[in-house]
N, C-alpha and C positions, 0 to 999 in steps of 0.2 A: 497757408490756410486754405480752406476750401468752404464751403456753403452746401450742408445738407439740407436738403426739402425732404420733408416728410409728408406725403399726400393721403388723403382718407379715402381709403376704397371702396368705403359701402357706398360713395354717391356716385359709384359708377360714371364717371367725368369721362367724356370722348378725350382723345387726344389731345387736340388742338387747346380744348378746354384746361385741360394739366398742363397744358405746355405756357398758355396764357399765367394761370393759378402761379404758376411757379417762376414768371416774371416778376408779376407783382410781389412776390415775396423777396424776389435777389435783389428788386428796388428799391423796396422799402428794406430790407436789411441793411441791406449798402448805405442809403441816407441816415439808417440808425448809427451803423460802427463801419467808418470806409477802410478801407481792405485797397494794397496796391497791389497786391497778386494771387488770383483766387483760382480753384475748378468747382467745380460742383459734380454732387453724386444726389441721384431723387430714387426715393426706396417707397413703394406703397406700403401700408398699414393699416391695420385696423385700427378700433374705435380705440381699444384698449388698448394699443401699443403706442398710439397717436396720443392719448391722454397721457399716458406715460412718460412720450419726449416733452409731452407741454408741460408739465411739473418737473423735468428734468432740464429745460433751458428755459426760464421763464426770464432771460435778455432775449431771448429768437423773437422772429417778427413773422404775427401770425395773420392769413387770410383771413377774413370774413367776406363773404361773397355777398353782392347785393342783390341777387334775387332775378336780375334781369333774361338769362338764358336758362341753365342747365338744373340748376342746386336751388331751393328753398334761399328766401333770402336770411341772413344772419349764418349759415352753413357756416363752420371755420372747413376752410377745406386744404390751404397747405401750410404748415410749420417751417421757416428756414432759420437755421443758424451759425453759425462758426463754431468750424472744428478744423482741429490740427490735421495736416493734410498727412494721410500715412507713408506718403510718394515721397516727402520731404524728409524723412527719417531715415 
């Protein structure tokens, strides 16, 4: 299995910021559905490709950012979910 993040690009999020976003998501995924051997792959997206995977995995575990640094607070800013790892195949 592996863990995709989908990140939103129009908030133009520094690095460090996406890097932080996309913690929080492999955390809170992880505590949703524990996983004993994972990678991860993180693809930016727009609005509409982003809405897309969030109607297409509505088990993923999404950001909401609080507003404190970078993004508007309530922003959803990364999607992560489980997905069959294609390495494993």
């Amino acid at each position: 299995m592996r863990i995709k993040f989908i990140v939103r690009k129009n908030l133009k999020m520094s690095d460090n910021k996406r890097a932080a976003q996309c913690v929080h998501a492999a955390l809170g995924l992880y505590k949703k559905d524990p996983q004993d051997h994972w990678s991860c792959v993180v693809l930016d997206a727009s609005d509409k490709k982003f809405d897309e995977a969030v109607a297409a995995h509505p088990d993923g575990y999404m950001v909401t950012d609080a507003g404190y640094t970078e993004v508007p607070a309530g922003s959803q800013t990364v999607l992560a979910f489980w997905e069959d790892d294609p390495r494993d195949e």
